[in-house]
C-alpha positions as CSV (number, residue, x, y, z in Angstrom):
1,X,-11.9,-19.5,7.1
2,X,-8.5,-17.5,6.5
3,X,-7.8,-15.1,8.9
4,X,-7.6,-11.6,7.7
5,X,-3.9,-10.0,7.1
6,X,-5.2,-6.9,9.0
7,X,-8.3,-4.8,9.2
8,X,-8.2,-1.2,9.0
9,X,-5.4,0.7,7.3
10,X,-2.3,-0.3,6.1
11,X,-0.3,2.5,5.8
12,X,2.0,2.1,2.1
13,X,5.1,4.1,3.6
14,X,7.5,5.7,1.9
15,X,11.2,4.9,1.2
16,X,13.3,7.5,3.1
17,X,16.5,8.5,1.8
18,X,19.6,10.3,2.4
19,X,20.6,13.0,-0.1
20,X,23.1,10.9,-1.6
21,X,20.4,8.5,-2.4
22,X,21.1,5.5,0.0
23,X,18.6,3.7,1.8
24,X,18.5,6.1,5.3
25,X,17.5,3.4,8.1
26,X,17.7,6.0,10.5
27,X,14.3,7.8,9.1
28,X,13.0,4.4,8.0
29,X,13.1,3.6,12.0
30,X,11.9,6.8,13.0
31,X,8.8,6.5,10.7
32,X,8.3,3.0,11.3
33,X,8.0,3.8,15.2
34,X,5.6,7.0,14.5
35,X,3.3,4.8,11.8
36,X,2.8,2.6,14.9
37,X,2.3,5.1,17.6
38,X,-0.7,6.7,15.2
39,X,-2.4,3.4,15.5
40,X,-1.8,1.7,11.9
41,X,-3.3,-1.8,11.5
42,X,-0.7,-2.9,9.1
43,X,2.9,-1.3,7.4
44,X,3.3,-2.2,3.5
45,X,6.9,-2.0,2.9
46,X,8.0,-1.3,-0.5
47,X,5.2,-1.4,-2.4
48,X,4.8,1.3,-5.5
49,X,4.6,4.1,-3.0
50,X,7.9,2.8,-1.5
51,X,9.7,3.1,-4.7
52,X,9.9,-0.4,-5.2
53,X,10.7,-0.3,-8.8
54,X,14.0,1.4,-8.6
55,X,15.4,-0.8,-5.3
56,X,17.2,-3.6,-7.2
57,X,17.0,-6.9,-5.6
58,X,20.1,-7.4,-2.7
59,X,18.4,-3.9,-1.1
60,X,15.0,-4.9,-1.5
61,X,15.7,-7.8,0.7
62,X,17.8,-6.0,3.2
63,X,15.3,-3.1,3.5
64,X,12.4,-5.6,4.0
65,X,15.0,-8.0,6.7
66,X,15.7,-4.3,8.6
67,X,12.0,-3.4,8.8
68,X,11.0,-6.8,9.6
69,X,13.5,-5.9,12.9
70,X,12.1,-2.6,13.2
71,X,8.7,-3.0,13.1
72,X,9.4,-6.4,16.4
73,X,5.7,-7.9,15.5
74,X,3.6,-4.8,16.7
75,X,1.7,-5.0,13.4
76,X,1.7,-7.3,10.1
77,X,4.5,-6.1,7.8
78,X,3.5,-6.8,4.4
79,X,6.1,-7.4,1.8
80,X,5.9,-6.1,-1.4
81,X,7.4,-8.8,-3.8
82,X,6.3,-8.3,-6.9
83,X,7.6,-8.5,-11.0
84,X,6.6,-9.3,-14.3
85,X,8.9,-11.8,-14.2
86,X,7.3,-14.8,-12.9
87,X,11.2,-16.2,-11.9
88,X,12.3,-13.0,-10.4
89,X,8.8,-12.6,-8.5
90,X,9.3,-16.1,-6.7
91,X,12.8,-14.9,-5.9
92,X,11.5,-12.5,-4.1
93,X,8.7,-13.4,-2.3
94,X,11.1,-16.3,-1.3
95,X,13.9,-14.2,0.6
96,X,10.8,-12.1,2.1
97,X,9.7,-15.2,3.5
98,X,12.9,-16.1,4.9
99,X,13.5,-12.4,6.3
100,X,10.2,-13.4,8.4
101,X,7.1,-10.7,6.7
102,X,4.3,-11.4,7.8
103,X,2.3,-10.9,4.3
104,X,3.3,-10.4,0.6
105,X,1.8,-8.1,-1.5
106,X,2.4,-9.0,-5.1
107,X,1.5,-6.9,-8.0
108,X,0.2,-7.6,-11.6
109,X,2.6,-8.8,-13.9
110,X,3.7,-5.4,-16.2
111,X,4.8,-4.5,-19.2
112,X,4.3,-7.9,-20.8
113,X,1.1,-7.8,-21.2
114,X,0.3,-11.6,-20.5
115,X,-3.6,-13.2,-21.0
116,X,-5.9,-13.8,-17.6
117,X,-4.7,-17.5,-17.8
118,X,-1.2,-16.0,-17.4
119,X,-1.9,-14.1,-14.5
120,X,-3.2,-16.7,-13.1
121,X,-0.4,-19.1,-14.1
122,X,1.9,-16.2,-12.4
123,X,-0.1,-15.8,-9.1
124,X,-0.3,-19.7,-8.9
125,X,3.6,-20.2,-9.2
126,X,4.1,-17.2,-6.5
127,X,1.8,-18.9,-3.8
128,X,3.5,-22.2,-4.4
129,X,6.7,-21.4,-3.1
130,X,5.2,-19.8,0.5
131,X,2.3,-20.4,3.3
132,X,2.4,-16.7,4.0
133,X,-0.9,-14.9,2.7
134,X,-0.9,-13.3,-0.5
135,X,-3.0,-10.1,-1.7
136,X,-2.7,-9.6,-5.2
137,X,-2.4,-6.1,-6.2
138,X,-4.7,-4.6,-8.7
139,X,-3.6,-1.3,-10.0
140,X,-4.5,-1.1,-13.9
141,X,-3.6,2.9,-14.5
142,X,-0.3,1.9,-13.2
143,X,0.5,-1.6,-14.6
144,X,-1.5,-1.4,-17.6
145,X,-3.5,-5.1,-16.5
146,X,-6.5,-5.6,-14.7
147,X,-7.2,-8.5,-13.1
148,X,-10.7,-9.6,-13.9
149,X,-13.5,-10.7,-11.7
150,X,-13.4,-14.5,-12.9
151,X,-10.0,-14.4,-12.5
152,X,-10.1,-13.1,-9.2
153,X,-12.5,-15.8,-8.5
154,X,-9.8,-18.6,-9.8
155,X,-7.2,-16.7,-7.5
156,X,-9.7,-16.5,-4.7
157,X,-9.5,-20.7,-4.8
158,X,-5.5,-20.8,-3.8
159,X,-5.7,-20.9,0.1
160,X,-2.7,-18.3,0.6
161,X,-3.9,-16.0,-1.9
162,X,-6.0,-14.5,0.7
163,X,-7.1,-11.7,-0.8
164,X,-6.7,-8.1,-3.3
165,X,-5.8,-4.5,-3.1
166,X,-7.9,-3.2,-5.9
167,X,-8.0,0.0,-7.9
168,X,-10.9,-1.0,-10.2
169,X,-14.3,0.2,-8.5
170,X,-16.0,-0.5,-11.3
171,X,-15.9,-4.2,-11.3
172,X,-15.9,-4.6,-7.5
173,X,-19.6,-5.4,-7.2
174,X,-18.8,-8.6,-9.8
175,X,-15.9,-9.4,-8.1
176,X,-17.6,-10.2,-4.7
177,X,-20.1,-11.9,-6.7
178,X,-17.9,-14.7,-7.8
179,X,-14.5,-15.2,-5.0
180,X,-15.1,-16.9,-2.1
181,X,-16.2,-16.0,0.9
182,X,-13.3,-15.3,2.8
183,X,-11.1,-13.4,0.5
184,X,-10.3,-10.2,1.2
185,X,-10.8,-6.9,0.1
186,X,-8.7,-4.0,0.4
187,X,-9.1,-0.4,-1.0
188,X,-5.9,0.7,-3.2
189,X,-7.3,4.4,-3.9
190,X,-7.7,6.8,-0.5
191,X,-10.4,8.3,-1.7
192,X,-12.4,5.4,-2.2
193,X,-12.1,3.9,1.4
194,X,-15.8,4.4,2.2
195,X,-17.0,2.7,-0.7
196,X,-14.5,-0.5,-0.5
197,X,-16.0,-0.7,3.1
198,X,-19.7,-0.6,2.4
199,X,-18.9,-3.7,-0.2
200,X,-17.8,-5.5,2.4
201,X,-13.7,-4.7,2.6
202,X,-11.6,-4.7,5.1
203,X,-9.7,-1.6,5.0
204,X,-7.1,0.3,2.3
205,X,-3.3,0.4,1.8
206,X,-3.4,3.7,2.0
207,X,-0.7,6.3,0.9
208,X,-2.0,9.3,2.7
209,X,-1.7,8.0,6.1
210,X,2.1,8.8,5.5
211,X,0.5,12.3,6.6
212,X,-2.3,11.6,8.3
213,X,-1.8,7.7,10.0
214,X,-4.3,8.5,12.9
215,X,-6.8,10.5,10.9
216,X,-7.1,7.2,8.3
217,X,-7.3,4.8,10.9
218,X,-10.4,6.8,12.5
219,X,-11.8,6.7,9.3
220,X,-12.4,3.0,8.9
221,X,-12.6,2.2,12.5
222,X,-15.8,5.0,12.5
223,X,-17.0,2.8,10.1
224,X,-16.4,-0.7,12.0
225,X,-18.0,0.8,15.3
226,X,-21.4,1.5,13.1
227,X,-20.7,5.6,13.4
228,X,-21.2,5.4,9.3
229,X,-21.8,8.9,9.5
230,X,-18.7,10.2,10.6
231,X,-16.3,7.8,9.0
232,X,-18.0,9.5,5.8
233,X,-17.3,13.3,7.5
234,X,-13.8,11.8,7.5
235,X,-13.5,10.7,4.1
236,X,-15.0,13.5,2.4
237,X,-12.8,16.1,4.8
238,X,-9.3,14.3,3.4
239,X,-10.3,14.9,0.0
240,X,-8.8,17.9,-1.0
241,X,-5.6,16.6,0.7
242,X,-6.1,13.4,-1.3
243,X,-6.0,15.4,-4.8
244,X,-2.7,17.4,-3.3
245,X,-1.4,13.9,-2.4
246,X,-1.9,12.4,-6.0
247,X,-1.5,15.8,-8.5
248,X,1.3,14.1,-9.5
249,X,2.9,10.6,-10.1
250,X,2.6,8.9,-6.3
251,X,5.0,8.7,-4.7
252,X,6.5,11.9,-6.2
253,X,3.9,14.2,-4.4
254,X,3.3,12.3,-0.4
255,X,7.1,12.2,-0.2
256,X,7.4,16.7,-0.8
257,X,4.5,16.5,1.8
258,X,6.8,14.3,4.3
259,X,9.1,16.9,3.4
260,X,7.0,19.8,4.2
261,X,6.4,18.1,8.2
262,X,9.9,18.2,8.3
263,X,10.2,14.3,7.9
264,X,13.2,15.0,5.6
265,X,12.6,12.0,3.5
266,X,14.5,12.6,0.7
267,X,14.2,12.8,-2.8
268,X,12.2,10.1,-4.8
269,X,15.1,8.3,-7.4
270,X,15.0,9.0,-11.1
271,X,13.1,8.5,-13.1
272,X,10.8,9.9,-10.5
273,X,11.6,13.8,-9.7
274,X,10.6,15.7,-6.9
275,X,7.3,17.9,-8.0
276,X,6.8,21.2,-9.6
277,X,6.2,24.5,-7.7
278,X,3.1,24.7,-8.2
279,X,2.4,20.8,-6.6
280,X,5.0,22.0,-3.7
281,X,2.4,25.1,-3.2
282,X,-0.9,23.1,-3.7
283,X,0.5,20.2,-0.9
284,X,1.4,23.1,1.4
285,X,-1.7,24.8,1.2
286,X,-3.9,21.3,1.5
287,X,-2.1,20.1,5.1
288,X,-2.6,23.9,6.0
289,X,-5.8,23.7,5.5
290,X,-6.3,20.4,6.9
291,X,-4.3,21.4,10.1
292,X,-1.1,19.3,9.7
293,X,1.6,21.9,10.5
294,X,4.9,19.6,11.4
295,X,6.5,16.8,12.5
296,X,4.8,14.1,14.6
297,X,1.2,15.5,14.1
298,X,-1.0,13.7,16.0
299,X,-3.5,12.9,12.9
């Protein structure tokens, strides 16, 4: 049986940076060490909410080497290390490897538009070149490909390839049909935690436990401990903080929250922009609301 990567939340964090733009290690550190305080299962490091697309390749690696050193071991660090090019993909799941993440998290190829077979074909040629555990990343509305349940089921038979994060509830029921056993599912949308769980998953990748890291672990531990009830109280409470969180393009929207706590995050970089007034009122009205006033809230 493969072990799971984590079980719980893994919290997708954001990409702090300075107002110049740079890479600030000094916030990355700072929220690295609060994620982990507020009882996180698991830290995604540049994935889509960390702005992976616009970190070219030498900082990608050094970002994911410095967190790696951050984070010492007190959770799974899971790398995002993802392309639509197969070639540049490896190269990167490679150095990730080598920087010593614990897990990869690869995305759909994009863009391209490739056939199953090619995803497959892609996945296959990833996993070959490491023994850590791969989950495949299924987020159609943003990559414009879904991975489908018999391919899932193909994947499923590639012993790292240990599992997905998956955005498509509508073909989750299928899905467990057909992989195997052991592979693992994660929730990719926040407000669809409950439901990933009662189909047997082990968690999300969650982007609003940049906000609320203890509130989202509580959440699916409820649900673990058999108190079903209130891990749903939980879920449907975060919800009008979940539409704040995503009223724009993610990460555009959880980075003005950090901002809000006083986080001072940063910008996001072009072609992201940071959001309109109106998103800036609606985010400060939804952590009001929910009770997150500042920095270091304990929730």
């Amino acid at each position: 049986m493969r072990q799971p990567v984590f079980r719980g939340v893994g919290t997708a964090l954001v990409t702090p940076f300075t107002p110049s733009g740079a890479v600030n290690y000094d916030k990355l550190a700072e929220l690295i060490d609060w994620q982990i305080d507020q009882d996180v299962d698991a830290l995604v490091i540049l994935g889509t909410t960390g702005e992976s697309p616009t970190i070219p390749t030498e900082e990608h690696i050094e970002v994911i080497a410095r967190s790696v050193d951050l984070v010492r071991g007190r959770v799974p660090l899971i790398a995002g290390a993802g392309s639509n090019s197969t070639a540049e993909a490896i190269y990167q799941t490679q150095a990730c490897t080598d920087a010593g993440a614990d897990a990869i998290l690869s995305v759909t190829p994009y863009y391209n538009k490739t056939t199953q077979a090619g995803m497959i074909a892609h996945f296959q040629a990833i996993a070959a070149v490491t023994e850590l555990p791969i989950i495949v990343y299924n987020g159609p509305s943003r990559t414009g490909m879904n991975i489908d349940p018999a391919t899932a089921a193909e994947l499923s038979k590639v012993d790292n390839i240990v599992g997905v994060k998956e955005c498509n509830f509508d073909q989750i029921a299928q899905m467990k049909t057909l992989v195997e056993p052991d592979f693992q599912l994660y929730s990719g949308e926040d407000g669809q935690v409950i439901p990933m769980l009662s189909w047997g998953g082990l968690g999300v990748i969650s982007v609003m436990s940049n906000v609320v890291p203890k509130t989202t672990h509580e959440l699916v531990q409820r649900w673990f401990d058999g108190d079903q009830d209130r891990a749903l109280e939980i879920q449907l409470s975060l919800i009008p903080l979940i539409k704040a969180l995503f009223a724009e393009t993610n990460p555009i929207p959880v980075k003005e929250a950090m901002n809000l706590l006083g986080w001072q995050v940063g910008a996001p970089r072009l072609p992201l922009v940071p959001p309109s007034e109106a998103t800036r009122q609606l985010l400060a009205q939804a952590l009001h609301d929910y009770g997150v006033t500042g920095t270091h809230q304990a929730v």
